[in-house]
C-alpha positions as CSV (number, residue, x, y, z in Angstrom):
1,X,7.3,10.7,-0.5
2,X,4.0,10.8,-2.6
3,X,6.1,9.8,-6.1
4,X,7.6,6.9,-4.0
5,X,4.7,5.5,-3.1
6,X,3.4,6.4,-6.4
7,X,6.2,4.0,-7.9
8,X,6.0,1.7,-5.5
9,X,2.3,0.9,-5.7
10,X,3.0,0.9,-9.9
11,X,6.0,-1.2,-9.8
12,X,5.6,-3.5,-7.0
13,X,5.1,-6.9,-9.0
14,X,2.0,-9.1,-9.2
15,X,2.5,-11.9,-6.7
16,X,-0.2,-13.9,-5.7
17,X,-1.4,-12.6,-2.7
18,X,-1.5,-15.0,0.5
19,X,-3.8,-14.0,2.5
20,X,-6.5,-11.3,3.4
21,X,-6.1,-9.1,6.2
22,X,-8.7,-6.5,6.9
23,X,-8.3,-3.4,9.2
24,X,-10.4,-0.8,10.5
25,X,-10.0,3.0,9.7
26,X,-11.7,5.8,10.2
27,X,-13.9,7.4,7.4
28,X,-11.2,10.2,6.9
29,X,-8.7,8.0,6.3
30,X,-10.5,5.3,4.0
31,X,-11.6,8.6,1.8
32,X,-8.2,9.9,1.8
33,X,-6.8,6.3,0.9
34,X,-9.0,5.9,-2.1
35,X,-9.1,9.6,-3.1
36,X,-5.4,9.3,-3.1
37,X,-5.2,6.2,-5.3
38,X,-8.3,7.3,-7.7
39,X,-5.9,10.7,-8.6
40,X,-3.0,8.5,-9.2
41,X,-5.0,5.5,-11.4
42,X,-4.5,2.8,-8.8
43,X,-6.3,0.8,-6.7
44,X,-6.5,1.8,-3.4
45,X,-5.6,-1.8,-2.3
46,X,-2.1,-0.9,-3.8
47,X,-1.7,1.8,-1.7
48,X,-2.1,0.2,1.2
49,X,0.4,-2.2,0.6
50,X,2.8,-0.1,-0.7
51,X,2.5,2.1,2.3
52,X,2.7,-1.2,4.8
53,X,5.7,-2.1,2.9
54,X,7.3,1.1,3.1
55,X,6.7,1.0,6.9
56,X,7.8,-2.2,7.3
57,X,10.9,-1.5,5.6
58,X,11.8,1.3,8.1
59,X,11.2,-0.4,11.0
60,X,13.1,-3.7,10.1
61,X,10.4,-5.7,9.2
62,X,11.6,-8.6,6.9
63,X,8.6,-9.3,3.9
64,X,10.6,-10.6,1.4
65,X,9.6,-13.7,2.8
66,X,13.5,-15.0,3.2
């Protein structure tokens, strides 16, 4: 699972981004988030939305916006 979200956070391409949408997390997670992304060279806002769209992928959730 880590090299697919690895590849998915690299390869997802640049759209222009809609809207903001903040969420609250605990310390432990924000740490792990950016921890994560800092070992991998990516932003941790990448991460994020690779993992959303990975989530929203298994649970039905259309975001291709069709």
């Amino acid at each position: 699972m880590t090299t697919n979200i690895v590849e998915r956070a690299k390869t997802t391409p640049a759209t222009p981004l809609a809207e903001y949408i903040g969420f609250r997390c605990p310390k432990q997670m924000m740490v792990g988030l950016k921890t994560y992304a800092v070992s991998h060279g990516l932003d941790h806002s990448a991460v994020i939305r690779a993992l959303i769209a990975e989530g929203c992928e298994r649970h039905g959730i259309n975001i291709k916006g069709y």
